[in-house]
N, C-alpha and C positions, 0 to 999 in steps of 0.2 A: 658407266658404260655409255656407247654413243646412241647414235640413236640406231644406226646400222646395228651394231650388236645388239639391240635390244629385238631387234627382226630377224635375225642370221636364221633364228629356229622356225621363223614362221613359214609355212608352202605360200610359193606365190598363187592368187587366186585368178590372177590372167592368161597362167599359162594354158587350158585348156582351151583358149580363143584361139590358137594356132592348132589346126588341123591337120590329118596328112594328105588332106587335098592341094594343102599349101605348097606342096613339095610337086605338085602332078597337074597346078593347072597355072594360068598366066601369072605367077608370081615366079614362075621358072621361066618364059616365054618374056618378061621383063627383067628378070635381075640378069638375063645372059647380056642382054643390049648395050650396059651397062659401061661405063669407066669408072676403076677408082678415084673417084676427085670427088668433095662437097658441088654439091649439086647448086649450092647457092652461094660460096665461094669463087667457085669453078678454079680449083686448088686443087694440087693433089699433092702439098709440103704440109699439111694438116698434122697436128700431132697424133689425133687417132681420129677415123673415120666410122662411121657407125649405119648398117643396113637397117630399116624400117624390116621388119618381118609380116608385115600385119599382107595379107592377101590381096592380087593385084594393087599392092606399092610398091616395095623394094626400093622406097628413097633413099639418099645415101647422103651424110651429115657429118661434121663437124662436131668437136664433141666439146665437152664445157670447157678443157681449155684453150679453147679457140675460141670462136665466137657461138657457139653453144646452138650449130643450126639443126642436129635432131633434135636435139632437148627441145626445141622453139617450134620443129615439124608436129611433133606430137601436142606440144599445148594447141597448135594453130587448130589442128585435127579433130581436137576434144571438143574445143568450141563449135567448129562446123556441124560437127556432131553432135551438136547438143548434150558432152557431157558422157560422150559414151568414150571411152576407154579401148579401143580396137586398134590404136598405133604406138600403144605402152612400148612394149617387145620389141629390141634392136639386138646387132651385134654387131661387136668392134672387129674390122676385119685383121690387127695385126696382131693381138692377141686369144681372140674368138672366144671375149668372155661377152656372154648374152646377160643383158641388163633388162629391168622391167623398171619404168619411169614410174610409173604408177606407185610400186613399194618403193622407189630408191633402191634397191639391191638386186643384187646379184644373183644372178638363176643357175644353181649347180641341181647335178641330180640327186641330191640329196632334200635342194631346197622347193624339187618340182614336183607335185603330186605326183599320188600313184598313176601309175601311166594305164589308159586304158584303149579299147579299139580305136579311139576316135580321136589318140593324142601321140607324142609321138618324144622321145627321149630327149634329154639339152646335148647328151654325146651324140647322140647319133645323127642330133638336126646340124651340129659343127660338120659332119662328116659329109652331109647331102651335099650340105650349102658350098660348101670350099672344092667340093668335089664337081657341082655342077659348073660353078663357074670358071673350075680349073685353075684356080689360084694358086701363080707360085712364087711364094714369100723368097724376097732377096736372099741367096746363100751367103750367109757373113764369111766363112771361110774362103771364100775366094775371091771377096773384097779385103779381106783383114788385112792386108799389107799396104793398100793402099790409102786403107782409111785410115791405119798407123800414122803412113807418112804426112797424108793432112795433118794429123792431128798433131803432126810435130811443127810443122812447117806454119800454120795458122799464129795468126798475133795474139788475139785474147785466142786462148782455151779454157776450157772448164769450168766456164760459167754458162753451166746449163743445170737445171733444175729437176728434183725427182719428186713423182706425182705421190700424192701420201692417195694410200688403198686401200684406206680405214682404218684409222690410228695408229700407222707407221711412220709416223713421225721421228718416233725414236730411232729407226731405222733407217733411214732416208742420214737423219744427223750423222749419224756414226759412219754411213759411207759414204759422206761428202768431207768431212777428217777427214777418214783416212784416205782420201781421194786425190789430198791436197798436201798430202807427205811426199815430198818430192822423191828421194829416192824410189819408193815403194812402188808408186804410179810411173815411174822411167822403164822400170826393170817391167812390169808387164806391158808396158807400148813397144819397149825392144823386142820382150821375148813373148811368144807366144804360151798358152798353157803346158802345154806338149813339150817343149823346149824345158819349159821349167820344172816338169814333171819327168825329164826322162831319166831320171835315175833312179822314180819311184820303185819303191821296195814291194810295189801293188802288183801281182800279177796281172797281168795282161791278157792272158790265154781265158777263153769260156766266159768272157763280162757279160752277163746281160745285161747291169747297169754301167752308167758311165760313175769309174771310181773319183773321177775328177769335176760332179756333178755343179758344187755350190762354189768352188774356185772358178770353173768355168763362164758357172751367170756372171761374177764379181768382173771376172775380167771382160768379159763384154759390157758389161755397166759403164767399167772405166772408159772405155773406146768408146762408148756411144757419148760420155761426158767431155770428153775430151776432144773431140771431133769436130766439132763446133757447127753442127749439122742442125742441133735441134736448140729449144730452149730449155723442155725439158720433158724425159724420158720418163716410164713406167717401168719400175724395177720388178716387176711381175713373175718374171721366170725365177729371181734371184730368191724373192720372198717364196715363193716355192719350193722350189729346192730346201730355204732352209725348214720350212715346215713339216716336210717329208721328214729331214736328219733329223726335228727337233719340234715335235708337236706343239711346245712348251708357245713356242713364238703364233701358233698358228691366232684364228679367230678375231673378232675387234677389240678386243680389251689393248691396250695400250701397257707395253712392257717395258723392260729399264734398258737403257742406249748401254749401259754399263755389263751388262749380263750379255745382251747381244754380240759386245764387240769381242768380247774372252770366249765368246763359244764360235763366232765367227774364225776368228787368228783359231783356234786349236782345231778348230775340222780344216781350215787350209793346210795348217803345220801335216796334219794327220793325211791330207790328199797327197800331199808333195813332198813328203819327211822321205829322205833314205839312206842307206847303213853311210856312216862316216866309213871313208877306205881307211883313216890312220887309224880304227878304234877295231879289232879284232876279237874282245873279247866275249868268253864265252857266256858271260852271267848279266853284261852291260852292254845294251843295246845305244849306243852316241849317233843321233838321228838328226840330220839339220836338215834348213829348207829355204827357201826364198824368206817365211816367216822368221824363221829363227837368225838368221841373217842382219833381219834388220831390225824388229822388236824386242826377240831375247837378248836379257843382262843377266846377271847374276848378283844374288846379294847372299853374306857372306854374315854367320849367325856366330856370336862368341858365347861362349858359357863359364863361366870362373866358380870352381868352387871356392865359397871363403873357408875351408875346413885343410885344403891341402893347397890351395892355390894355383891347378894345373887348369888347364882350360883346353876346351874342345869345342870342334869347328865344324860348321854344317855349311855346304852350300846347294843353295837352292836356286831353281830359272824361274825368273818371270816373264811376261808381256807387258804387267801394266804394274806399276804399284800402287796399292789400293792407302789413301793417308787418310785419317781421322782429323776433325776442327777438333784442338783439343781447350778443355776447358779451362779455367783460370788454376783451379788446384795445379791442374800439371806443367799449366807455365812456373808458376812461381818457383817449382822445383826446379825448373829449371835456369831460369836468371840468375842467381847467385854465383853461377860460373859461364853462364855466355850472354855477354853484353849485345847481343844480336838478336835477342829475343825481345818482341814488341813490347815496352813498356806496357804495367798494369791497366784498365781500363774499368775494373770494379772497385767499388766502395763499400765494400763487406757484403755479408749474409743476403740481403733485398737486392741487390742489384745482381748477385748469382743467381736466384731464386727466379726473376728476370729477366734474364739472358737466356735461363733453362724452359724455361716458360715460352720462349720464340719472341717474347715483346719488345727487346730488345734487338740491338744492332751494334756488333763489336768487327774493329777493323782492325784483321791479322794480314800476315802476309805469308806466302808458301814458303816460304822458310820456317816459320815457325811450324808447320805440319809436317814438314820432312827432320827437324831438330825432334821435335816429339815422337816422330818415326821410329827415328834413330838412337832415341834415348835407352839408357841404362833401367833395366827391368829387375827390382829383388823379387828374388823368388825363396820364398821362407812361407811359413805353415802348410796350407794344403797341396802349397804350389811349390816345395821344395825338390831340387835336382837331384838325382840320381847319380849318384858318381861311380866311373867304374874304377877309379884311382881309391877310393876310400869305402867301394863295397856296398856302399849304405846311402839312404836322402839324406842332405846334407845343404843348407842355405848356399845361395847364390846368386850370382849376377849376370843379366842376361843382356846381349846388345848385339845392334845390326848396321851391317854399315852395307853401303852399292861396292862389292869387288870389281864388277866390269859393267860399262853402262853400253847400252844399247846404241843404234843409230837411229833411230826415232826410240825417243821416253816416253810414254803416257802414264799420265798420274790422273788419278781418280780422286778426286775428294768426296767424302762420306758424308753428304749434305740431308740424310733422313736416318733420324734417332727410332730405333725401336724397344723401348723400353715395356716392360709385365704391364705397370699402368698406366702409361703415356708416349706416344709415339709424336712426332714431331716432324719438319723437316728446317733443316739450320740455314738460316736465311741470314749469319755474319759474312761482310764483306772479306773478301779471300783478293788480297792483291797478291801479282803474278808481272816478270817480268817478262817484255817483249822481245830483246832481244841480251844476248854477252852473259843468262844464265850462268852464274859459275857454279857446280856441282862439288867441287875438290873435297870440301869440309865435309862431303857427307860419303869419302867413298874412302875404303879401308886404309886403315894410317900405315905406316913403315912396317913397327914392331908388329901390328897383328900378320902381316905379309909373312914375315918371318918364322914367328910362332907357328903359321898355317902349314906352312911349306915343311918346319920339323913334325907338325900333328900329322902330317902324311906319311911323312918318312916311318915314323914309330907306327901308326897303321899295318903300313907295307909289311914291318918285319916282326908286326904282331901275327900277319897274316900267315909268314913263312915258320912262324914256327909251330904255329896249329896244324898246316903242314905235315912239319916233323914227326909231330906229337899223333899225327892219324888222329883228330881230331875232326869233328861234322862230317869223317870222310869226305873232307873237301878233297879236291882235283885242280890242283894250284899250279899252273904250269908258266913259261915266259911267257906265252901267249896273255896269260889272263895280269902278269905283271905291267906288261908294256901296257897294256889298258887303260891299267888304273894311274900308270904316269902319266899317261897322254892326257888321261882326262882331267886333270890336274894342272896342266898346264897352260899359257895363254888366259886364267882366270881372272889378269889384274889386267888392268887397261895400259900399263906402260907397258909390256909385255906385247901386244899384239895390236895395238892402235894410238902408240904413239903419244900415248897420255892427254888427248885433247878430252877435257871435260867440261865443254862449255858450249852451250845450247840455243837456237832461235824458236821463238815460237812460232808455227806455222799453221793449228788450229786450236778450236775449243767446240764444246760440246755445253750448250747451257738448258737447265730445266728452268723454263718456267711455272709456278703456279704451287699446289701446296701435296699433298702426301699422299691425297688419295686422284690425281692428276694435274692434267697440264700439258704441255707443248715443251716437244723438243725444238733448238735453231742449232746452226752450228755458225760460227766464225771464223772463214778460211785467207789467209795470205794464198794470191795466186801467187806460183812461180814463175810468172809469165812476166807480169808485169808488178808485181812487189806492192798492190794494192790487197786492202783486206774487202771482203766480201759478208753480207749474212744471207744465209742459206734455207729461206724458210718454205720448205718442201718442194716446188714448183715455182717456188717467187725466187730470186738472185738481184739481190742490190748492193750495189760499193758502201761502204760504209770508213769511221774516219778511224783512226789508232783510239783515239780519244776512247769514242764507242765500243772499241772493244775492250780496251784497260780498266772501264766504270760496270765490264758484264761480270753476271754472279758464275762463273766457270764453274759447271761440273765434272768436263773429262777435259784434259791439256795436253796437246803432241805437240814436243819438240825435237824440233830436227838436229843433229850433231853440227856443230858450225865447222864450216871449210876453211881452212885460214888461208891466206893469200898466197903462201907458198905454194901448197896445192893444187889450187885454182890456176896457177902460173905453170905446173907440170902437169897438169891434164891438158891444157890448149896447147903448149908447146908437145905435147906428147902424141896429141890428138892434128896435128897438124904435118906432123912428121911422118906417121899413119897415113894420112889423107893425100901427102906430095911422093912418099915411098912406093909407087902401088908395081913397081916391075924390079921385082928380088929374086934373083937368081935361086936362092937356097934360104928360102924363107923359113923363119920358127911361126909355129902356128901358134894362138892361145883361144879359148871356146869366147865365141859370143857371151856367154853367159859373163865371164869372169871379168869382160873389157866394158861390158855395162856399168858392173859393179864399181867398176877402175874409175868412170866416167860419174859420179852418181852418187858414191859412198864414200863419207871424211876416211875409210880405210877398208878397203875389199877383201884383205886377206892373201893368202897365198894364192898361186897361180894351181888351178886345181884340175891340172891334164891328166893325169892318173885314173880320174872317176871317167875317162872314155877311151882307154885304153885296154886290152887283155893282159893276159900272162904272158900273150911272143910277144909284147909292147909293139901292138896293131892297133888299129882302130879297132872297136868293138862290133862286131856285127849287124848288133841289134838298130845301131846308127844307120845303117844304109837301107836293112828289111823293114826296120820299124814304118809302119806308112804315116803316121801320127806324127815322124818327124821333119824338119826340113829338109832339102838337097843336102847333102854334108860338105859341102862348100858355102852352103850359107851357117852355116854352125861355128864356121872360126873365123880368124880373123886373121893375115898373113904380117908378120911381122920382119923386120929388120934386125939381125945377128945383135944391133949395136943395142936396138930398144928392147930386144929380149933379156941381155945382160943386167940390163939399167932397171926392169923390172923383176927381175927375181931374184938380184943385191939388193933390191929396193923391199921386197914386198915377201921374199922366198917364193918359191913354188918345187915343183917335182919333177918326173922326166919332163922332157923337148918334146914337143912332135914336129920332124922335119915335113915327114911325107903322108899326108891322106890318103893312106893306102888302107883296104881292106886285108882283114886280115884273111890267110888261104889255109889255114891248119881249121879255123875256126870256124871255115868256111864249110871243109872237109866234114869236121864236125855236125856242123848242123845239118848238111845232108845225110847223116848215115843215120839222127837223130829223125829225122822226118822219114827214110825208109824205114826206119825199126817200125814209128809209128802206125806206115800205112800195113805194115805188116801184122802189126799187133788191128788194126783196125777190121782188115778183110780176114783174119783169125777169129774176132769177136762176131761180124755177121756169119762166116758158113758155120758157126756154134749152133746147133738146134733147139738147145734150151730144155730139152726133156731126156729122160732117163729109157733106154732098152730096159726089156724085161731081165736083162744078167749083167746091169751095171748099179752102180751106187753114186752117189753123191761125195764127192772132194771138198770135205770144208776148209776156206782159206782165209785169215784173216783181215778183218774190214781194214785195218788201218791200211796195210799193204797194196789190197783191192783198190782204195781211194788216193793211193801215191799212184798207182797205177794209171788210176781214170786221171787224174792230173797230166801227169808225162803225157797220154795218150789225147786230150785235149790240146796239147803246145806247152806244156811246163818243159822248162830247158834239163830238166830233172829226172834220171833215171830213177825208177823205184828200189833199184837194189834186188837181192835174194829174197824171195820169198822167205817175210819171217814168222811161220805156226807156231814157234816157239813162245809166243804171245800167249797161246791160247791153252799150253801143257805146263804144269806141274812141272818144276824145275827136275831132269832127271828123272819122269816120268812120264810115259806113255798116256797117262791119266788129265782128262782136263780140269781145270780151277775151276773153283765154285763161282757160281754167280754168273755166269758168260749166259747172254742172251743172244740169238737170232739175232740177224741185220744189224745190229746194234755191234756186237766180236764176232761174228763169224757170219761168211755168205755162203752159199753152196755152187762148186762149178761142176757140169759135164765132165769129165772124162777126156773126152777131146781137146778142150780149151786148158783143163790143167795141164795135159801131156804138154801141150807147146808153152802155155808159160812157165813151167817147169823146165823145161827144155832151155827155152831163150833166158829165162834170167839166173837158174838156179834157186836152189834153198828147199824149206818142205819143213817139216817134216809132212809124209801125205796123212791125212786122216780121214778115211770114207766110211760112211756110215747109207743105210738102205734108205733113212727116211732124215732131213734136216735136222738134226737134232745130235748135238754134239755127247750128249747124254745118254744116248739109248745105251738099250741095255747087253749087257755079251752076248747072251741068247741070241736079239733079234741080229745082232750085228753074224755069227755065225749061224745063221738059218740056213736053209739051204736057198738056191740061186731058184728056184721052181716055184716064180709067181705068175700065178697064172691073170692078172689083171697089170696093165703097166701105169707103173706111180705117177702118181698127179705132178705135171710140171711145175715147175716152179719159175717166174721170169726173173734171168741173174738183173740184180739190181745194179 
């Protein structure tokens, strides 16, 4: 642990030197007079500025990665001072983390004594401070378009550097990779998060949090990396954020670049995922996203019994594939039949012994750890397969090949052994090519294609006849058929991208050092200028091919290669675009889709459908949504001739000739927002309490809470009231077990009559006192209470 962590726990003991006279006498009467600039600089392009807090100062400094002019106020201070400590305490004004010189660390309210009359909060002194001075922090969103366009238009980009924030190192590496995947990084300088998010399947309606929180930071990361504004940035808000999703990252301890970047990609896929329009089915949710777009592949699991010979087929998604160094034993199984396996390199027993021992240094190549990947698995004694062919476990053979490969790869190698009594980390050189990767031999051969394609079919009509058979009471309708074909489909790369399987490298990810730490770097090919860089937190320096083919690679992203043809119908395509711009009767296609066109060795079908309704109109939510752009900056106007040439080319779905709003849906959503205000000004004249001759309506929470949804802005009627939840099938009688608030609320009288009325359904069930239980007696007492029942506030 560092040394910060070894402090994190401790209270700072300068914090009580800052009084709340600091806030009420010349220290307010001085920081107004103020400019942001280094006072000793006389700068205000500083990467972060930092306030002196200590009482009539309010110096204001440059911070250590500059030329380090608070750090240097305060020792000057100390010394004049003979020693005394009263100008520790600053704060950086563009993140407003308060630092104490004195500990090195950071002053949270958790890390600040208890607070007592004569001291004063670390939240509440950001709130004076920012408040007095009236600071107001640049709005990115209404530079972001502009700072895009620098960021496109600049010669170097993206060598700017990320400040490590105590041992994020690891973190910094993994988002300067993936920083420098071209594709990935084009599609969020085109599009905005909101753009890229607007098909999220996330409600919208009642957010208190923003659902787009740790995508959000990421892509302002990229902008500010990109920009060429600074040298280099504080990813602060990002680490953040993911700390909130992911406690695991929070604190100093230094975590694995590898574990980061898998949780990082699945909360973006999971911010931005939404329903595939060709996948309708009811049990199979098919969810893509800008992630899944470019990282997701699929690889493709055989199983062979040796008892009947039939095999069966599993496909699975990845992001990354995670390969083992494998050891001499399981090379030698496997050179006997692939002459492509690096010759032996041990001398029996001692030199294995050796190697396993970390003393050694053996020089493989990533081939040989995707061959071992990929390798033929028996599975016999404890480990034998289950066959549904033969009934019974039964030996077998297991193997994996890549069915569809992704448009960025990443491969992990498994460089730390943990073994019951020795743990290790494997320091064999692992060569890697830079560029013309061929992939072919590792991606699934003819005949299992085929095999795959009939293990479906006999699925499919396994499935219909369980069906017949009224079997699991499944409910197997065309709907849940077409599904399961669609999702079947497009799973091999000749199929939906043209069969290019061949790769650039564009970054790495390397650990320095040994098991229980170390330093992360990363190693990025700009796209700018086709030079490679190392990326050591805060520092960016060019570096030669050489250097990086002689580094120990931990994580490796390759980019799909463009072939020339491509490259030749994007400019001629993209220039045709650019000279075409006055179309009488233009075909529109989304921003989103002509990025991809621009960007990706294969984007896919033209995917107009996902902003379209059922009158095949524009969707509504396109023009109301405020999160999205004008709807004229959303497409792109096409020519008849380039519209044909791409969806011969590429498929797509309906045309959109005309951007027009749609007016039925229009219709709609007004009678939808009057229902609401109706249902809303119903809910206030509610009084919430019972007369002394009324009872209590209990209604089911599940319905109540469809309700508050609709009634919030879900595009979503609740339907009939359904108390059928809450009765004994065929009885008046309620089910056991039913709790309060939990199955059932209680309304007025009043507010049942009307939503009873507006949506239908019921059955009504009142009872005198909350309780679904009570007994017949109390329910027929008579109406002559002479005290009136205790309200109850509908929840």
């Amino acid at each position: 642990m560092s040394e910060e962590g070894e402090k994190e726990g401790e209270n700072c003991i300068h914090w009580n030197s800052l009084s709340l006279s600091l806030i009420f006498s010349k220290w307010k009467e001085i920081i107004e007079t103020k400019q942001w600039i280094c006072e000793e600089c006389l700068s205000s392009t500083c990467s972060s500025l930092w306030i002196c807090l200590h009482e009539e100062c309010g110096h204001i400094g440059c911070g250590r990665l500059d030329r380090e002019h608070a750090l240097k106020h305060f020792e000057s201070m100390k010394l004049k001072e003979e020693g005394k400590e009263n100008h520790s305490i600053c704060i950086q004004i563009e993140t407003e983390m308060i630092w104490c010189y004195s500990c090195d660390k950071e002053i949270t309210n958790d890390s600040s004594p208890s607070i007592d009359e004569d001291s004063i909060s670390p939240q509440r002194l950001k709130e004076i401070v920012f408040e007095e001075k009236k600071l107001k922090k640049p709005n990115t969103n209404q530079n972001i378009e502009s700072r895009k366009k620098k960021a496109r238009k600049k010669t170097y980009n993206g060598l700017c550097g990320l400040q490590n924030l105590g041992n994020t190192c690891y973190m910094n590496a993994a988002l300067q990779a993936m920083s420098n995947c071209p594709s990935f990084t084009t599609m969020l300088l085109e599009n905005s998060v909101e753009s890229l998010a607007q098909f999220s399947s996330k409600p919208s309606f009642n957010s208190k949090k923003d659902p787009f929180v740790l995508s959000r930071a990421y892509s302002q990361i990229i902008l500010d990396l990109w920009s060429s504004e600074y040298e280099s940035v504080a990813p602060r808000k990002f680490l953040n954020a993911l700390m909130k999703l992911n406690p695991f990252f929070g604190g100093y301890q230094q975590q694995d670049s590898q574990e980061l970047l898998r949780c990082v990609l699945d909360r973006f896929h999971e911010e931005m995922s939404i329903q595939n329009s060709n996948v309708k089915s009811k049990s199979t949710e098919e969810t893509s996203s800008i992630i899944s777009d470019i990282f997701e592949g699929n690889l493709l699991s055989c199983v062979q019994c040796l008892n009947c010979e039939k095999k069966s087929y599993k496909k699975e998604k990845f992001y990354d594939i995670s390969v083992s160094i494998p050891n001499e034993t399981s090379l030698d199984k496997l050179r006997p039949t692939n002459s492509q396996i690096t010759p032996s390199q041990s001398n029996g027993w001692f030199s294995s012994v050796f190697y396993y021992l970390g003393w050694g240094r053996r020089y493989l190549n990533l081939n040989d750890c995707l061959w071992n990947f990929c390798a033929t698995e028996e599975l016999n004694g404890q480990n034998q397969y289950s066959c549904e062919h033969c009934k019974s476990k039964q030996d077998g053979r297991k193997s994996i090949s890549i069915s569809k490969l992704p448009e960025v790869l990443c491969i992990h190698i498994k460089r730390f052994r943990y073994d019951s009594y020795f743990s290790s980390k494997i320091t064999d050189f692992i060569s890697f090519p830079l560029q013309d990767w061929d992939l072919s031999p590792f991606t699934t051969n003819q005949e299992d294609r085929s095999l795959f394609q009939q293990f479906q079919r006999d699925e499919l009509e396994k499935r219909r006849e369980k069906q017949e058979k009224g079997r699991e009471g499944l409910n197997y309708d065309s709907a849940d058929e077409m599904a399961e074909t669609n999702s079947f489909k497009g799973i091999f790369d000749d199929e939906i991208e043209g069969g290019i399987k061949s790769y650039d490298l564009v970054a790495i990810v390397n650990h320095s050092g040994g098991l229980l730490g170390g330093h992360y770097v990363s190693y990025c090919k700009n796209n700018v200028n086709s030079e490679w860089y190392l990326y050591d937190d805060s520092h960016v320096s060019q570096i030669s091919e050489n250097y990086v083919e002689n580094s120990e690679a931990y994580i490796l992203f390759y980019q799909k290669k463009v072939t020339e043809s491509k490259l030749k119908e994007r400019l001629e395509t993209e220039q045709h675009v650019n000279t075409h711009t006055h179309i009488e009767r233009p075909f529109y296609v989304s921003k989103y889709w002509w990025t991809k066109f621009l960007c990706m060795s294969h984007p896919g079908p033209i995917n107009n459908s996902d902003y379209l309704c059922q009158h095949s109109q524009i969707k509504l939510k396109f023009y109301s949504d405020e999160r999205n752009e004008p709807i004229e900056h959303q497409f792109l106007r096409l020519s008849p001739k380039i519209w044909d040439y791409l969806v011969a080319t590429y498929g797509g779905d309906q045309a959109i000739r005309k951007l027009i709003k749609c007016k039925e849906c229009e219709r709609d959503h007004l009678a939808l927002e009057s229902q609401r205000k109706k249902d809303r000004d119903a809910e206030e004249e509610d009084r919430h309490y019972l007369l002394p001759t009324e009872k209590w309506y209990l209604i089911s929470t599940k319905w109540i809470e469809k309700w508050r949804e609709f009634v919030d802005g879900s595009p979503q009627l609740p339907g009939p009231i359904s108390n059928e939840d809450l009765l004994i099938e065929g009885s008046n009688q309620p089910k056991p077990g039913l709790r309060r608030i939990i199955h059932y609320k209680g309304l007025t009288p009043g507010i049942w009559k009307y939503l009873k009325e507006t949506y239908g359904g019921g059955p009504d069930i009142k009872r005198r006192q909350l309780d679904i239980y009570e007994s017949k007696e109390r329910i027929n007492e008579s109406n002559n209470i002479e005290s009136k029942p205790k309200a109850e506030e509908k929840e």
